[in-house]
Structure formats: structure tokens, C-alpha cells
N, C-alpha and C positions, 0 to 999 in steps of 0.2 A: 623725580622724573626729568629725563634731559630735553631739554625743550630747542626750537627753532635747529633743527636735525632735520636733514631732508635724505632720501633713500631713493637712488634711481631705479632700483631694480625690483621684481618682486620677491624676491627672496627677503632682500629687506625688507621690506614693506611687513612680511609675514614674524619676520623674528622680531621687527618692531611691536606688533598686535599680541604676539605671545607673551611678550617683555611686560605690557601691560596688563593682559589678563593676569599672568603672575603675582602684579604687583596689587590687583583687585583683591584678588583671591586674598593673600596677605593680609589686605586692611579689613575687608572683611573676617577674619579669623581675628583677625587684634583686637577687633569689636563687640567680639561673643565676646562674652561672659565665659569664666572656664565653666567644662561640665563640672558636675556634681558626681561621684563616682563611690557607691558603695557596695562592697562585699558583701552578700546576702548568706550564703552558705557554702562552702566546703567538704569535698568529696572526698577522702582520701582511703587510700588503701593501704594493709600490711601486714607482713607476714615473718611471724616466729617462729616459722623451721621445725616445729613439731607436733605433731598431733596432740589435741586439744580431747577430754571426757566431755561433753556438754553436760552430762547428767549428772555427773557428780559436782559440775561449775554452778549450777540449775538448783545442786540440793543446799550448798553451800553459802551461796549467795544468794537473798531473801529478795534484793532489786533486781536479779536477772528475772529474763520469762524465756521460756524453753516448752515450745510446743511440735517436735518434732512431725506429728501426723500433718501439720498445718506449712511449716516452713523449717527447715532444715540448719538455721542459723537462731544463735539464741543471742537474744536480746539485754543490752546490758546498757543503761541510763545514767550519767555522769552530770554532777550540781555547779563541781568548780573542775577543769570548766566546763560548761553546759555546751552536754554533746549524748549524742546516742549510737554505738556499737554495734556490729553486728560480729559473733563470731561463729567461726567455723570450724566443724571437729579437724580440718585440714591444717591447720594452726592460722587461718588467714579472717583477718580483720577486713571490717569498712565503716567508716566514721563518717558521720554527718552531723553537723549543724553548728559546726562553728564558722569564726567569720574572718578566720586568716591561716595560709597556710600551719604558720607558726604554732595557733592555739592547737591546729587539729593533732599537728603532731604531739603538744603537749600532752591530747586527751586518750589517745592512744597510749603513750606511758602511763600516763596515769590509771588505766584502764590496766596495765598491766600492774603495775603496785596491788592494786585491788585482789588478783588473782594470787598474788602472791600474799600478801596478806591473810586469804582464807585457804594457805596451805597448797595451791597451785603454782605448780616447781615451771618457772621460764627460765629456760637456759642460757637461752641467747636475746643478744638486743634486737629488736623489731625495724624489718626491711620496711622505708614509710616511701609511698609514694601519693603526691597529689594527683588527683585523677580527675576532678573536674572542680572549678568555681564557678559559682553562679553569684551575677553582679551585675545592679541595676545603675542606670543613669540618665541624669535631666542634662540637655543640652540648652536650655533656656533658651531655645528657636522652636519653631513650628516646624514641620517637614511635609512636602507636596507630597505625600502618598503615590498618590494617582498617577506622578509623574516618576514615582521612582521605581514603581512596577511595572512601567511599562518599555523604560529605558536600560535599568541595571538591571545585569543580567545576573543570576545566581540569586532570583529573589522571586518568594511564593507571597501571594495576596487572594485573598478571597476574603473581601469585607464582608458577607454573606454569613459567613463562620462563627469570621475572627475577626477583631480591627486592626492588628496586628501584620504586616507584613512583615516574612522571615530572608532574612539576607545572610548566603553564607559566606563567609573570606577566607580566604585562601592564608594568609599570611600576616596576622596570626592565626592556626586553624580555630576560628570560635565560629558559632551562630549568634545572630542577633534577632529580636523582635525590637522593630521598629516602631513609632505611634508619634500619629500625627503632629499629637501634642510638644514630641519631641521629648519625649520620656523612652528609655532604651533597657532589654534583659541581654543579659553576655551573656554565653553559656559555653563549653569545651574548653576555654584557660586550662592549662597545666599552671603556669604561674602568676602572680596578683603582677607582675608587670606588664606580663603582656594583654591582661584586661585594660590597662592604662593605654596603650600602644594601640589596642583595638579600636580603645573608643574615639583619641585622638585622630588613626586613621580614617574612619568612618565619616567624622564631622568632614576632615579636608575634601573627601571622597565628595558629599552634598553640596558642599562651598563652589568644588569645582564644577560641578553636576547642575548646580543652580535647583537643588533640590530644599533648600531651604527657605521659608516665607519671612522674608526681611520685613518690617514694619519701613 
């Protein structure tokens, strides 16, 4: 900080005060602790280009479950790597529960081996798209609740419910649930970067906000 600086004007004055909130802000961030930022599950979607027999995939495969009067996708449970399937007579896939875009696309292929293995002809390779990650995080700070509902805007609180206040951002498109504790849920990610991007955002957003309980 440049010291013995004197500013006639108020213009100064104000870009001098902003110079230093900047430089608060700053030391404060240097001082958190990074978050903690973990992949919980993965959403993904995809689609093989041809219609799909469920019942003959259903007679075939002894792990699928196929209850058509109940739910119209049949059900198909993977070990390595541990993920669960949904498929459709449309030729169209959705995977869940793995914990990187990477595996899911893996579980999908591998999901397709299977069918081909019990005599289930895929033609073509599988259109894979990420469609949502869900990914939790500890900021090792507290966060004023009360003060961030009432000030940031694009955010639902009703302790009443939930403890959770929900905040949604624009850019990257995710929802968060907030907690006081300073423990966070990302949700909407298309990609594991920009849950990293979100949550980094998010902290500077409270940092600037004064939304966070410094000891």
C-alpha cells in the first residue's frame, strides 16, 4: 500500500477507498483456507441412434429390471464402474452416479458392451452429453445467512422449511444451497470446471458482500 499520498479531489479520495477495499478483499481470500470441493454425482445423457427391444434386453439380461406398466425405462445396474442406467426403447440413455464426467461416459460404454455381449447389435458409437453434476463444498468460514437473504438478490430463505438458503448465478448457470456452517450443494454444472469457477466465485461474491463470519 502506498503510503503518505495525499488526493485533492473527491474522485481520488473514492478510487483511493476502492484501491483498498480491493486490497481487503484480497487478503482476506489469501487467508481462507482453499474450499474443499467434491463431485457427488453425475448426470449424463445418450443416445444410440436406434431403437432399442426393452423386453428382449429385460429377458436377456438377468441385472436389468423392466417394469413397463410402472415406468417406461428399464433399468440396468453397473459394478465397475458403479453407475445405474436408464434405457429407452428410443435408443436414449441416462446415467447416474458416478463421480466425474469421465467415469460416466466410461459407464455408458461400458453399458453398451454389455448389450452387445448378450447379442444386442449397437451400431453406432453413443452421442454422451453431461447434463448435470451435483457437487458439494466446505468453505471453512461461516456465512451471515440472514444477511445474505436479505441483501443478494436471486436467493430463496425460508429457515422455517429449510436451513438452506438457495442462490442462483447467472454465470456459471448452477444453483447453490448455502449453510451457515459454510458447507455448499452446486447443482446445474454441465462441466467439473465450472463447479470449481462457481464455488470460487461465490466465496469472492461473500468476501465482497461482508457475508462471511471472520473469527
Amino acid at each position: 500500500m502506498v503510503k503518505n499520498m495525499s488526493f485533492h479531489s473527491s474522485e481520488g479520495d473514492e478510487r483511493t477507498e476502492e484501491i483498498s477495499e480491493e486490497v481487503d478483499i484480497e487478503k482476506i481470500l489469501n487467508e481462507l483456507r482453499e474450499p474443499e470441493i467434491t463431485i457427488q454425482n453425475v448426470v449424463s445423457s445418450a443416445d444410440i441412434r436406434q431403437r432399442l427391444n426393452l423386453q428382449e434386453i429385460a429377458r436377456k439380461i438377468k441385472k436389468s429390471r423392466y417394469d413397463p406398466e410402472k415406468f417406461p425405462g428399464l433399468v440396468l445396474k453397473l459394478d465397475e464402474p458403479k453407475a445405474a442406467l436408464l434405457l429407452f426403447s428410443s435408443g436414449k440413455f441416462v446415467c447416474t452416479g458416478t463421480k466425474s464426467v469421465e467415469e460416466s461416459a466410461r459407464a455408458i460404454n461400458a453399458a453398451i458392451e454389455v448389450l452387445k455381449k448378450h447379442g444386442i447389435d449397437v451400431k453406432k458409437k453413443p452421442l454422451i452429453k453431461a447434463e448435470n453434476i451435483v457437487a458439494s463444498a466446505r468453505l471453512f468460514v461461516k456465512v451471515d445467512i440472514e444477511k445474505l437473504a436479505l441483501e443478494l438478490p436471486n436467493t430463496l430463505y425460508e429457515p422455517e422449511q429449510f436451513p438452506g438458503l438457495i442462490f442462483r448465478m447467472k454465470d456459471p448457470d448452477v444453483v447453490f444451497l448455502i449453510f451457515a456452517s459454510g458447507s455448499l450443494v452446486c447443482t446445474g454444472a454441465k462441466k467439473e470446471s465450472d463447479v470449481r469457477r462457481a464455488v470460487y466465485k461465490l466465496r469472492r461474491i461473500l468476501a465482497e458482500g461482508g457475508y462471511l463470519v471472520l473469527d
